[in-house]
mmCIF file of the N, C-alpha and C atoms, coordinates in Angstrom:
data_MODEL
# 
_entry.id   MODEL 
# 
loop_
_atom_site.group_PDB 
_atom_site.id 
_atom_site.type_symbol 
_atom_site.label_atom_id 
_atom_site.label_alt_id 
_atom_site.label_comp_id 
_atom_site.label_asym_id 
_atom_site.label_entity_id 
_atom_site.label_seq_id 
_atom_site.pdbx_PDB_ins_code 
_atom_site.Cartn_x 
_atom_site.Cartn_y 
_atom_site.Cartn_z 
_atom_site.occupancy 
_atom_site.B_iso_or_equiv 
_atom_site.pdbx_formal_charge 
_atom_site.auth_seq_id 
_atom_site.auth_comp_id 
_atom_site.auth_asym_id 
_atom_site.auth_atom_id 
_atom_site.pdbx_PDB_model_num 
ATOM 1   N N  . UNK A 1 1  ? 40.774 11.006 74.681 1.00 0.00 ? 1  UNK A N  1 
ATOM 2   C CA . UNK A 1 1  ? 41.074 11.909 73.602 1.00 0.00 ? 1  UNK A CA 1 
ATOM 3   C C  . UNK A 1 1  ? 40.714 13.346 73.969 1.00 0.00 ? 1  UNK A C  1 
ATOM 4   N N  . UNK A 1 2  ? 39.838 13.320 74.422 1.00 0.00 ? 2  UNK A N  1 
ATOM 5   C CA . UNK A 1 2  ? 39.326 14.894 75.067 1.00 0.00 ? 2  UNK A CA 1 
ATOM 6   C C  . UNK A 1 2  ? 40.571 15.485 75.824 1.00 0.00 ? 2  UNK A C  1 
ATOM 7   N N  . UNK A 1 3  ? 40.998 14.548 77.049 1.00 0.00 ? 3  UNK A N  1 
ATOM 8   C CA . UNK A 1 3  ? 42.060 15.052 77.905 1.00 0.00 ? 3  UNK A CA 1 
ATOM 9   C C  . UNK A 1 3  ? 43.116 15.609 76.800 1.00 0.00 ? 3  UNK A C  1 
ATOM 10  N N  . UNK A 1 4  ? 43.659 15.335 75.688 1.00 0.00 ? 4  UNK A N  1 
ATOM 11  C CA . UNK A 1 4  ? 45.107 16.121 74.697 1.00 0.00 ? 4  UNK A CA 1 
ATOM 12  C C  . UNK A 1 4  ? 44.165 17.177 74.479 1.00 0.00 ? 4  UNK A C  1 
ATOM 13  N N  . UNK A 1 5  ? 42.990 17.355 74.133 1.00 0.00 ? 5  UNK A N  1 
ATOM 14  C CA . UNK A 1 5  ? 42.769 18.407 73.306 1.00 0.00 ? 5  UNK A CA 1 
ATOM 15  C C  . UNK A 1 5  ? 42.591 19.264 74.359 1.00 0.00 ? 5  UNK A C  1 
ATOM 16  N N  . UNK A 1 6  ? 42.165 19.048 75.279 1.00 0.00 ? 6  UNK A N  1 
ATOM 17  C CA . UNK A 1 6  ? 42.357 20.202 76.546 1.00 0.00 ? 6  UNK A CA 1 
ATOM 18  C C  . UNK A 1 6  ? 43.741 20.657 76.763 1.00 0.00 ? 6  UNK A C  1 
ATOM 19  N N  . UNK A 1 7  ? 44.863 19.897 76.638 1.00 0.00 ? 7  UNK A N  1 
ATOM 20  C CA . UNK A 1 7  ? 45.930 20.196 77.138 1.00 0.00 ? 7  UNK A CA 1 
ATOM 21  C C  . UNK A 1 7  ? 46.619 20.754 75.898 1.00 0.00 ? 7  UNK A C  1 
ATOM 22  N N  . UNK A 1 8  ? 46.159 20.518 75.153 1.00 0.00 ? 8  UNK A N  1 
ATOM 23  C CA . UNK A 1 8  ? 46.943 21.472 73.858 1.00 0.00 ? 8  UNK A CA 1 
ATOM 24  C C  . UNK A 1 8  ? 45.628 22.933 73.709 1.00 0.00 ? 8  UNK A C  1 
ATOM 25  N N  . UNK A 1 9  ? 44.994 22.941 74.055 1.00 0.00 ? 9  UNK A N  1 
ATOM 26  C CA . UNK A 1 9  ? 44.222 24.144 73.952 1.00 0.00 ? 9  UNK A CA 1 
ATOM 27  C C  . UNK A 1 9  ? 43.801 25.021 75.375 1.00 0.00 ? 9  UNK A C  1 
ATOM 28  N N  . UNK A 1 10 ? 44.613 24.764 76.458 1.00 0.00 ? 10 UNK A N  1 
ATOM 29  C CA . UNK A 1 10 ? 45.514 25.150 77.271 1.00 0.00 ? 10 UNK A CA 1 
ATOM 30  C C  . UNK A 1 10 ? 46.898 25.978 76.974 1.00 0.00 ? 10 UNK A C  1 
ATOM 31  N N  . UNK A 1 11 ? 47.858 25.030 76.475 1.00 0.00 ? 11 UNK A N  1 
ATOM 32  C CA . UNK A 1 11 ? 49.012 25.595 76.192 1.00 0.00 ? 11 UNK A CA 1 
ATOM 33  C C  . UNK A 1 11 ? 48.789 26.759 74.719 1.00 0.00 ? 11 UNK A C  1 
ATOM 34  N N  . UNK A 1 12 ? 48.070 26.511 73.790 1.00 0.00 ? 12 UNK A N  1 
ATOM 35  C CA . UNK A 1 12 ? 47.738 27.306 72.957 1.00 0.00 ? 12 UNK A CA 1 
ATOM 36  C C  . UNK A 1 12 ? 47.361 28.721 73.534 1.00 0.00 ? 12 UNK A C  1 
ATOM 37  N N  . UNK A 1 13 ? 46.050 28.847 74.640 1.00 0.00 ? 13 UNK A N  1 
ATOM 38  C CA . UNK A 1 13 ? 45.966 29.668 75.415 1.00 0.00 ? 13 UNK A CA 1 
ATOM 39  C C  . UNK A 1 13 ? 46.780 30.830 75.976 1.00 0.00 ? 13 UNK A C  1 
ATOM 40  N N  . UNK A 1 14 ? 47.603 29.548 76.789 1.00 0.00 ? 14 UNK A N  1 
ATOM 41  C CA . UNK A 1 14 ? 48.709 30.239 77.594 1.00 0.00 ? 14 UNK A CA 1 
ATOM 42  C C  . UNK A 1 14 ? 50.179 30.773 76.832 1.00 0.00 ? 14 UNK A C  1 
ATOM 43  N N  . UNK A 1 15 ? 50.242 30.444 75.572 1.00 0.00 ? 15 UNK A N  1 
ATOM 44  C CA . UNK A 1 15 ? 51.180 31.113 74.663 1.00 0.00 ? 15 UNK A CA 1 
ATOM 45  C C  . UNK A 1 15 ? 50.247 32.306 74.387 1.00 0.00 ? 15 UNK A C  1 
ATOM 46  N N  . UNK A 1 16 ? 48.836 31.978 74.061 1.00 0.00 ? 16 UNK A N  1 
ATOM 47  C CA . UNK A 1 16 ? 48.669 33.822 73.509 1.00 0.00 ? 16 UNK A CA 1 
ATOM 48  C C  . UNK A 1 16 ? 48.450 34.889 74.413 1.00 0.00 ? 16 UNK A C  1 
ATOM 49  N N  . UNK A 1 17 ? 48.192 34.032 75.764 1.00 0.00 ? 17 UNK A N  1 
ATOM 50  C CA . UNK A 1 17 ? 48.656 35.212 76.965 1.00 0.00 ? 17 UNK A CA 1 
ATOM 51  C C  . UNK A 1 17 ? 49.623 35.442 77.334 1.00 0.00 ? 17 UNK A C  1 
ATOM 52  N N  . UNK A 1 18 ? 50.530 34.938 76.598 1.00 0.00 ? 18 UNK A N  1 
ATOM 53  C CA . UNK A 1 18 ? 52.425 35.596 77.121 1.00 0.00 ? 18 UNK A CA 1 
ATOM 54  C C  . UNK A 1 18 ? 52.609 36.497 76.168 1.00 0.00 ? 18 UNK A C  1 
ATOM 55  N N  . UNK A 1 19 ? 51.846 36.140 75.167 1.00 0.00 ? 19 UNK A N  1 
ATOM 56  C CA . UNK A 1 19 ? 52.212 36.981 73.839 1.00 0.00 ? 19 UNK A CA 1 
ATOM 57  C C  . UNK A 1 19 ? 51.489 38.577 73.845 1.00 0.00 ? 19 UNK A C  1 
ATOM 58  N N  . UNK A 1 20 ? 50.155 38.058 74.525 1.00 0.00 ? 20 UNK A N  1 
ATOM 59  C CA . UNK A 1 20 ? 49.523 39.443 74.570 1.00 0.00 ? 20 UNK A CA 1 
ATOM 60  C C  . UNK A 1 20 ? 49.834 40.180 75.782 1.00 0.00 ? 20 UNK A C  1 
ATOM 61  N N  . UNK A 1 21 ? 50.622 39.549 77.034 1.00 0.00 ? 21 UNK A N  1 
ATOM 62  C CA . UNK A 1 21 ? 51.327 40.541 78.257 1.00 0.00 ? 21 UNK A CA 1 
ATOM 63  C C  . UNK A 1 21 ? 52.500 40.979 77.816 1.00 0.00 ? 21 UNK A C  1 
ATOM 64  N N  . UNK A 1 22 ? 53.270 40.457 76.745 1.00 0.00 ? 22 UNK A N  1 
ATOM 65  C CA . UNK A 1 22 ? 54.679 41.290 76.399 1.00 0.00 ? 22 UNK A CA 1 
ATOM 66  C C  . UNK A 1 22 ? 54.290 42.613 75.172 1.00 0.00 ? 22 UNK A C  1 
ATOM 67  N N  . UNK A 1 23 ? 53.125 42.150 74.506 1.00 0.00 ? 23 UNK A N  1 
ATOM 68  C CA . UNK A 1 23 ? 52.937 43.412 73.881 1.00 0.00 ? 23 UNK A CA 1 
ATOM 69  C C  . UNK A 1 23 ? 51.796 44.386 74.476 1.00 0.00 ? 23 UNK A C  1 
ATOM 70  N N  . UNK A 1 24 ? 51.069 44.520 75.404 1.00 0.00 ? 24 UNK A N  1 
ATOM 71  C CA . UNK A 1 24 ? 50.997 45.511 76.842 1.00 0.00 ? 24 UNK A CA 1 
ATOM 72  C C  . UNK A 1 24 ? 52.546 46.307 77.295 1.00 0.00 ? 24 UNK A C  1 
ATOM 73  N N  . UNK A 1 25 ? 52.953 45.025 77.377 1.00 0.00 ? 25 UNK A N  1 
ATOM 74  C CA . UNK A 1 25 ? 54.300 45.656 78.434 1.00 0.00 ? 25 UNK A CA 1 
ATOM 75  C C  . UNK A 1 25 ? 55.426 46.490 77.809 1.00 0.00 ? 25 UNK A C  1 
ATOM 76  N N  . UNK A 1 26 ? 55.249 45.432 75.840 1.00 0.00 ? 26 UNK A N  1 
ATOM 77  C CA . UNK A 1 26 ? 56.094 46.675 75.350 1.00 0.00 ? 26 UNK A CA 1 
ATOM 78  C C  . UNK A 1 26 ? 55.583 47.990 74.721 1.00 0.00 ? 26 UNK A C  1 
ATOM 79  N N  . UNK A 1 27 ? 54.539 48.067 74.725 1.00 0.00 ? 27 UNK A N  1 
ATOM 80  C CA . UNK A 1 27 ? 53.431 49.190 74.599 1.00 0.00 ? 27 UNK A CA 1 
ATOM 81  C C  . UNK A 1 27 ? 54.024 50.232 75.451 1.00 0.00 ? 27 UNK A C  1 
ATOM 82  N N  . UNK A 1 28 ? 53.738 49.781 76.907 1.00 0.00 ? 28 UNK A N  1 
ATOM 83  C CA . UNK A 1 28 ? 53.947 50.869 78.067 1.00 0.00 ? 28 UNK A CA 1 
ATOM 84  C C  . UNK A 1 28 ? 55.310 51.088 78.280 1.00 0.00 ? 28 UNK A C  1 
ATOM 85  N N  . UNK A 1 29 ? 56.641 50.201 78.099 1.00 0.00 ? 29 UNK A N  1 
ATOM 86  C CA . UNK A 1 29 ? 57.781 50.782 77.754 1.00 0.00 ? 29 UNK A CA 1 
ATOM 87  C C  . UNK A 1 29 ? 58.683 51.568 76.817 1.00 0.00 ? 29 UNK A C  1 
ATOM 88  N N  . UNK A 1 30 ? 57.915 51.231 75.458 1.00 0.00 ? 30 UNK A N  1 
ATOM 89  C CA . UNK A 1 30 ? 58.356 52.406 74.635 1.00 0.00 ? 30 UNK A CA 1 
ATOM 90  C C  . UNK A 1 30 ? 57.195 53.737 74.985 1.00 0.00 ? 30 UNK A C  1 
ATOM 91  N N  . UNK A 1 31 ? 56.476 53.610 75.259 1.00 0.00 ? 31 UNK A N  1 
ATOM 92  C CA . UNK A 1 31 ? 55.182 54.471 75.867 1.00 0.00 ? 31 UNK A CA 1 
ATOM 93  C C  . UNK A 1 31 ? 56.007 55.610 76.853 1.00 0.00 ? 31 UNK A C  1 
ATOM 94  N N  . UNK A 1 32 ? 56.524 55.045 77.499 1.00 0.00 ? 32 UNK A N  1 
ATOM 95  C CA . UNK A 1 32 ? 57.078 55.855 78.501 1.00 0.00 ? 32 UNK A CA 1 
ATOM 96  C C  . UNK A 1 32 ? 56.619 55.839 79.627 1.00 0.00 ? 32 UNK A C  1 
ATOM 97  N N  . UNK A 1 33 ? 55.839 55.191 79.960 1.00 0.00 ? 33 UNK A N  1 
ATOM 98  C CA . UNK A 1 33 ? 55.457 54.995 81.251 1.00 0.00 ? 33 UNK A CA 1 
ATOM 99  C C  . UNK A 1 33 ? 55.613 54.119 81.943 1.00 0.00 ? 33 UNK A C  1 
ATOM 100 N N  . UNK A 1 34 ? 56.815 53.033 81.677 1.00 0.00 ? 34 UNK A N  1 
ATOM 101 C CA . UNK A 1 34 ? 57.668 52.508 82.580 1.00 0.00 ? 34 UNK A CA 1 
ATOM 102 C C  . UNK A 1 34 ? 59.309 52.826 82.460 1.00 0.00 ? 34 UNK A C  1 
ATOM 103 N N  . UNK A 1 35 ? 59.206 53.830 82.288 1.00 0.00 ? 35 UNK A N  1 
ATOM 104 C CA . UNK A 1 35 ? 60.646 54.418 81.976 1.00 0.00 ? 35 UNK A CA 1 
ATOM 105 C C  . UNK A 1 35 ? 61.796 54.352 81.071 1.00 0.00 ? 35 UNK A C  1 
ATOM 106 N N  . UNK A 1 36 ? 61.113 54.088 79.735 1.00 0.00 ? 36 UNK A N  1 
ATOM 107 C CA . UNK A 1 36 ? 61.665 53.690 78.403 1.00 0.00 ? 36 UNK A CA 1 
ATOM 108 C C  . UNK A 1 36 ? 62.427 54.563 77.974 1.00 0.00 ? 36 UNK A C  1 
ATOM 109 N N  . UNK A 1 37 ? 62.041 55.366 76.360 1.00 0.00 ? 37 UNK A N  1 
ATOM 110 C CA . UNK A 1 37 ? 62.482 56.381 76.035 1.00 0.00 ? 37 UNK A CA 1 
ATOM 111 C C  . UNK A 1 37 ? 62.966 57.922 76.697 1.00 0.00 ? 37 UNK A C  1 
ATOM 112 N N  . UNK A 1 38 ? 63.859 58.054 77.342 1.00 0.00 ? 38 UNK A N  1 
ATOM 113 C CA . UNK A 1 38 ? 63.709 59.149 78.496 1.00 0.00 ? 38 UNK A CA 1 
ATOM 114 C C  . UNK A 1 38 ? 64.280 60.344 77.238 1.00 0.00 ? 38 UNK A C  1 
ATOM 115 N N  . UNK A 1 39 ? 63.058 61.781 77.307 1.00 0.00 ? 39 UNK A N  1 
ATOM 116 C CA . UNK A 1 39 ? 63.624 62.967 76.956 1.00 0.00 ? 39 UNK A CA 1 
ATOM 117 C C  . UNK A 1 39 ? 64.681 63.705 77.279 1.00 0.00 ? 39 UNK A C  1 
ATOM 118 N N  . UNK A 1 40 ? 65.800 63.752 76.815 1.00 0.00 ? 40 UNK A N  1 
ATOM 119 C CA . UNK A 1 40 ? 67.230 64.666 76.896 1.00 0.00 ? 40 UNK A CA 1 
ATOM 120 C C  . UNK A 1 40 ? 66.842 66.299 76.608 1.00 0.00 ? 40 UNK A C  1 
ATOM 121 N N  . UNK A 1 41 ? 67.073 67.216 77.586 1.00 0.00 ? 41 UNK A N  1 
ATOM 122 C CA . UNK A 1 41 ? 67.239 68.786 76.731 1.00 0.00 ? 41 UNK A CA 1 
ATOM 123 C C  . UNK A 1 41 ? 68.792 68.980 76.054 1.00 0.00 ? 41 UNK A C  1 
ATOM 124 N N  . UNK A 1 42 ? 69.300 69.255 75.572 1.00 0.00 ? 42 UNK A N  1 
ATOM 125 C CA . UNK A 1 42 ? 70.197 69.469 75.010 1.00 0.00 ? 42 UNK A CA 1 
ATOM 126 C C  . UNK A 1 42 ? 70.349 70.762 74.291 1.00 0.00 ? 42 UNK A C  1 
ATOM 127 N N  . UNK A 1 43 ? 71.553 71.535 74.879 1.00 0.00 ? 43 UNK A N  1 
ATOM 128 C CA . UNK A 1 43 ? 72.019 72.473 74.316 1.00 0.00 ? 43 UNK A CA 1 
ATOM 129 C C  . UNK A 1 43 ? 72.825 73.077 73.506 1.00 0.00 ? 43 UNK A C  1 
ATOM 130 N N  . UNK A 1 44 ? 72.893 73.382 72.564 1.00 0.00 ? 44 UNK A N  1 
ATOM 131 C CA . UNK A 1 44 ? 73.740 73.566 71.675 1.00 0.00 ? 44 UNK A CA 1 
ATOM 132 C C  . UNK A 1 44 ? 74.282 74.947 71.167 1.00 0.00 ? 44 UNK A C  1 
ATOM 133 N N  . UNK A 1 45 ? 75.360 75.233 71.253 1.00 0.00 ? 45 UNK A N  1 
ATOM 134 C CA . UNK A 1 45 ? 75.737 76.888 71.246 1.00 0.00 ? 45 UNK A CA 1 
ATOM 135 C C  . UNK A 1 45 ? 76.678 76.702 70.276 1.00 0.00 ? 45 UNK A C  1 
ATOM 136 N N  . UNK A 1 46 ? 76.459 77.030 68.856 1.00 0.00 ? 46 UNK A N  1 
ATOM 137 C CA . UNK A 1 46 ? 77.656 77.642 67.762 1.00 0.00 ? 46 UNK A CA 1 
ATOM 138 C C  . UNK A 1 46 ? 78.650 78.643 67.604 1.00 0.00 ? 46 UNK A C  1 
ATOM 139 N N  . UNK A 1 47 ? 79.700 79.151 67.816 1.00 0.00 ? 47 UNK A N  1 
ATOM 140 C CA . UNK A 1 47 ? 80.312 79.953 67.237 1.00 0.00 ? 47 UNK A CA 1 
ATOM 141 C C  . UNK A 1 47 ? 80.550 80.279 66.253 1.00 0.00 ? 47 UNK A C  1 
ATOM 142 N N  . UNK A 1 48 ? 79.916 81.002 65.143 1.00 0.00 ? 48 UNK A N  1 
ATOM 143 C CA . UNK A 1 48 ? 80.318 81.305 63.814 1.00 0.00 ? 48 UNK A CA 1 
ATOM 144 C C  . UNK A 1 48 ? 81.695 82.029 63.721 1.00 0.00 ? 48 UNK A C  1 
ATOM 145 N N  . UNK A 1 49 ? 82.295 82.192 62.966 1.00 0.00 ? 49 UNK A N  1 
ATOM 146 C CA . UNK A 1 49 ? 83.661 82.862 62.640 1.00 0.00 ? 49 UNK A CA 1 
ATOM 147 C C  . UNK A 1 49 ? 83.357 84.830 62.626 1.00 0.00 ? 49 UNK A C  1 
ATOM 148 N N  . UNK A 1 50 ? 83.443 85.457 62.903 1.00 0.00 ? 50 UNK A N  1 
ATOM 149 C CA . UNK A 1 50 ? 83.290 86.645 62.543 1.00 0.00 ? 50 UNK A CA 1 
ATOM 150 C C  . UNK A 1 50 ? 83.366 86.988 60.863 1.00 0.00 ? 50 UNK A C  1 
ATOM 151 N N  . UNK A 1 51 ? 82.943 87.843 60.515 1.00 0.00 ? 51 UNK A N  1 
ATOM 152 C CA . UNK A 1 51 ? 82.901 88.530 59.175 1.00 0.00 ? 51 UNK A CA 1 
ATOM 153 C C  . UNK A 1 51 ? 83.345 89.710 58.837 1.00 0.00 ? 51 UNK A C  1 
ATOM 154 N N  . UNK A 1 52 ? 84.436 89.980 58.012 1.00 0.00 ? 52 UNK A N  1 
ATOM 155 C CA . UNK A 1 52 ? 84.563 91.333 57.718 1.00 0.00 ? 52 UNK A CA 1 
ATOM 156 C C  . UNK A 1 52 ? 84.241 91.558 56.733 1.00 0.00 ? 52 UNK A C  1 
# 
C-alpha cells in the first residue's frame, strides 16, 4: 500500500512541477526576456486640410 501512495504522490509532484516551469516560462515570455512582446516605434504623420 505504501508503494501507490508513493506513486501517486510522485505524479502529484511532478504535475506541480510542470505547472510551476510553464508559469516561470510564461512569466519570462510575456516579460520580454525571451522575446515575447517586441516594442514597435511607429510613426505617424497627419495632414490636416488647410484653412482659410
Amino acid at each position: 500500500m505504501a508503494e501507490g501512495e508513493s506513486t501517486a504522490s510522485n505524479f502529484i509532484w511532478a504535475f506541480a512541477f510542470v505547472i510551476i516551469v510553464a508559469l516561470i516560462v510564461g512569466a519570462l515570455y510575456f516579460g520580454g526576456f525571451v522575446g515575447g512582446t517586441k516594442k514597435h516605434d511607429v510613426d505617424i504623420k497627419i495632414d490636416a486640410p488647410a484653412t482659410r
